[in-house]
Every structure is written in structure tokens, then in C-alpha cells.
N, C-alpha and C positions, 0 to 999 in steps of 0.2 A: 505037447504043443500048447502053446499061450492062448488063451480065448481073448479076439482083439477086444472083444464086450466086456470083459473084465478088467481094462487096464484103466488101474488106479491115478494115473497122474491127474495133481488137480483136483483130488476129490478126498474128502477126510474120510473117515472110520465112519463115521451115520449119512453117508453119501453126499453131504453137502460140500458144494464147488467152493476148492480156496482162491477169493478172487484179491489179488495184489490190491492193498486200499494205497490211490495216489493221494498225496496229501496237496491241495490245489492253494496255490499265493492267495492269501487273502485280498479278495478286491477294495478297492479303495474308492466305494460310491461315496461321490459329495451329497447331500442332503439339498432335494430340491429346495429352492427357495421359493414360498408363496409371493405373486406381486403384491407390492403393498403398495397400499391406500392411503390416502392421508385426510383426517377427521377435522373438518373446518368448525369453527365456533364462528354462530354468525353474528351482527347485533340487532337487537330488534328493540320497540318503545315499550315493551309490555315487561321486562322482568325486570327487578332490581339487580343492582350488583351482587348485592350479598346473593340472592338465589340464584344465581348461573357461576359464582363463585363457590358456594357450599354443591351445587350441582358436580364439578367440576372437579370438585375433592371427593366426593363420593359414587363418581361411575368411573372413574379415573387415578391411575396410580399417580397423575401428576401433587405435589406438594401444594401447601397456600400459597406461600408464595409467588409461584410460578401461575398459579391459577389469577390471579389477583394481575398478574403482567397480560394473561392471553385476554383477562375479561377486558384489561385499560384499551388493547391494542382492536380486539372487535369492537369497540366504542368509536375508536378514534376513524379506523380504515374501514370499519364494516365487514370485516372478516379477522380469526386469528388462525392459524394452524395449531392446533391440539396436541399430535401424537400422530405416527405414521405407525399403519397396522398391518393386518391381513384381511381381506375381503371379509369374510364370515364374521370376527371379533370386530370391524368396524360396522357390519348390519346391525349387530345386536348393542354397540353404543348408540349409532342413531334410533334404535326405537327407546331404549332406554330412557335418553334423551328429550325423548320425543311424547313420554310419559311425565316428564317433566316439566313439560312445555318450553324448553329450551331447541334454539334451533342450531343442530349441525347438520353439514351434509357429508358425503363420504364420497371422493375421486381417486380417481389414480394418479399416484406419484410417475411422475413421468422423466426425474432426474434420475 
């Protein structure tokens, strides 16, 4: 007579349970997106061009160029848009910034 405490199904040689591995579809999470912000350059009577210009190339990936169009247009309008960010890496240009005595501010992009 069989001992039902002995039946082996499901169980290997060193008693460990063979458990069927299901292989699961790999899920397709999109990567949240942080809200971005958009980094204002403002203009003020106190800095030259050249320094909110050389500013502008050195806390920022933007080119001369381009730096040299945001500083004309904060002159002209009294604000230019910079760069649109992420909350955190636009804190840390406005204090940067702000080390510099250049004035930006940091909003949320709301398009």
C-alpha cells in the first residue's frame, strides 16, 4: 500500500517543489514624463550684454549665437525664453543664475 505522504509528484529528488516558470509579455510602461518648466531670461539696467551673454553659454547648453538672439530679445521685450526644463534642473539654473546676478525666473510651460 502507497503512503499518500510520500507521493512524489511535483517534487524533485532534494524535495524542492517543481513550480512551472510562466514566462509573462513584457509590459510596455511609457516613461513618465516630468512637467517642464520654462526658464525666462529677464532684462534688467545693471549687467552688460557681454555678461548675461557669456552667462548664458556657461550654465547653459545653448550656443553664442543663439545666446546673443535671447540676450537682444530680453532687451527689446523685457523677457526671453531660454530653454524649457524639468522643475528640479530649472531650480538649480535659477540659483546659478542667481550667483551670477543675472535675472531668470522658472514657470510652468502650460502648452
Amino acid at each position: 500500500m502507497e503512503d499518500p505522504r510520500n507521493d512524489d509528484a511535483g517534487l524533485e529528488q532534494n524535495g524542492a517543489a517543481t513550480a512551472t516558470k510562466k514566462k509573462l509579455a513584457p509590459t510596455k510602461h511609457k516613461p513618465r514624463q516630468l512637467p517642464p518648466y520654462k526658464l525666462l531670461l529677464h532684462n534688467d539696467d545693471v549687467n552688460t550684454f557681454d555678461h548675461i551673454i557669456h552667462s548664458v553659454i556657461r550654465l547653459t547648453p545653448i550656443p553664442q549665437v543663439e545666446a546673443i538672439v535671447k540676450a537682444i530679445e530680453a532687451h527689446e521685450t523685457g523677457v526671453a525664453l531660454l530653454l524649457v526644463t524639468h522643475r528640479e534642473r530649472g531650480e538649480l539654473y535659477v540659483e546659478q543664475f542667481a550667483s551670477l546676478n543675472v535675472t531668470v525666473t522658472l514657470e510652468p510651460d502650460e502648452a
